[in-house]
Every structure is written in structure tokens, then in C-alpha cells.
C-alpha positions as CSV (number, residue, x, y, z in Angstrom):
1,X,59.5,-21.4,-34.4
2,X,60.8,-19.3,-31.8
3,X,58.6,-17.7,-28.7
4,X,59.0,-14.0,-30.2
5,X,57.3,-15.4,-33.8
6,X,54.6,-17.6,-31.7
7,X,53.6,-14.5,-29.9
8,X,53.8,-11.9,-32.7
9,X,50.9,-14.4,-35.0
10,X,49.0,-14.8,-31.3
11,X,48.9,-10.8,-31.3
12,X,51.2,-10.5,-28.2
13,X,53.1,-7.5,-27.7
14,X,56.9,-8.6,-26.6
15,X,58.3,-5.0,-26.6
16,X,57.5,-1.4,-26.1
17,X,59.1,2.2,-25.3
18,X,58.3,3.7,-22.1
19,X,57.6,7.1,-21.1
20,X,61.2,8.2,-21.5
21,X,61.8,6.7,-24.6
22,X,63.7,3.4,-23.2
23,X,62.8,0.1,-25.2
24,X,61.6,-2.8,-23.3
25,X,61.8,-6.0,-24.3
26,X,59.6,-9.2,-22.8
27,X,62.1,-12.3,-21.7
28,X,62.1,-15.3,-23.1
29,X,61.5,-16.7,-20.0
30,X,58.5,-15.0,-18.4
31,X,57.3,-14.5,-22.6
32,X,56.7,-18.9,-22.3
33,X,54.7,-18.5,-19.0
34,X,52.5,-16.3,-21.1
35,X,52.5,-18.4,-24.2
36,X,51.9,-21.8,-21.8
37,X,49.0,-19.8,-20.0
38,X,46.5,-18.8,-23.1
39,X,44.5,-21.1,-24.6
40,X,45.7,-22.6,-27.9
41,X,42.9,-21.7,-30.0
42,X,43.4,-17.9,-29.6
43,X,41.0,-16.0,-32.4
44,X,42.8,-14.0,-35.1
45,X,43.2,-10.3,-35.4
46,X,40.7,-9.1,-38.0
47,X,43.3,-5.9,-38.7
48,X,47.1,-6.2,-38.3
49,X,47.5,-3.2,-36.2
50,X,45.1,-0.6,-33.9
51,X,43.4,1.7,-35.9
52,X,43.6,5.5,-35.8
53,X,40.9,7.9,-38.6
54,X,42.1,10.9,-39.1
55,X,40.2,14.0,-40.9
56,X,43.3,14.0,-43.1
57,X,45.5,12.4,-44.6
58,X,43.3,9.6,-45.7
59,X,44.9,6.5,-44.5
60,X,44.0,2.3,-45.3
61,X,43.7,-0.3,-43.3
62,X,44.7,-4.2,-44.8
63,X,41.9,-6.8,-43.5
64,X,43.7,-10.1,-42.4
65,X,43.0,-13.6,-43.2
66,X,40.6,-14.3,-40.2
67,X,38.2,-11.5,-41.8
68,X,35.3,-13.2,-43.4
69,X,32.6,-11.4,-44.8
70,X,30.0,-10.7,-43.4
71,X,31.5,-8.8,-41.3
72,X,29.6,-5.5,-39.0
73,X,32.0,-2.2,-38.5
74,X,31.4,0.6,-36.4
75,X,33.1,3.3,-35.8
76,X,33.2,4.9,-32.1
77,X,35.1,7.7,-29.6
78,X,35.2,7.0,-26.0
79,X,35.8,11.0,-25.3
């Protein structure tokens, strides 16, 4: 398995636009420093992806694997 695939199921973010709208992309090199500095046993994301409620449209959000019930939810705005 490749570093970008390990670090996508660890929940690692290897690229991102900038202000300007440029696409970054994490090296391969400094991306297996990260990797070889967590912890093997990192927990699993309970959803895929953040998390934004809107008043409309509704929207749904997919549980992953590493939800087991029971499980608490709450919702909250850091204003």
C-alpha cells in the first residue's frame, strides 16, 4: 500500500488549496516522517468527512465502521 492510501484510512490530510486557490500536495518524503511519528493504533473516524447542518437543504451524513452503538451526539456552535 502506498503512503498517500495509509494516510487517507489514518484520516490524514495529504493535500489542500490555499488562499489563492493553488493545490498543495504533502511529499512523499516528509508524508513517511508523519506516518513513522503516530502511533500505530490510531482510532477510526466515526464520520468520513467534517460535518456542516444547514437550515436547508437537508443533507446525510454515512456513519463509518468504527461507529458502534451506543454511541452520544451533540450538536454545538463555537460563535
Amino acid at each position: 500500500m502506498d503512503l498517500f492510501t495509509i494516510a487517507k484510512e489514518r484520516g490524514i490530510q495529504t493535500e489542500f488549496f490555499d488562499g489563492q486557490g493553488h493545490r498543495h500536495v504533502t511529499g512523499a518524503d516528509a508524508l513517511k516522517i508523519i506516518l513513522d511519528a503516530l502511533p500505530a493504533g490510531t482510532p477510526h473516524r466515526l464520520v468520513g468527512e467534517a460535518v456542516v447542518v444547514r437550515s436547508r437543504p437537508p443533507s446525510r451524513t454515512q456513519r463509518g465502521q468504527a461507529a458502534t452503538f451506543p454511541r452520544r451526539w451533540e450538536i454545538g456552535a463555537d460563535l
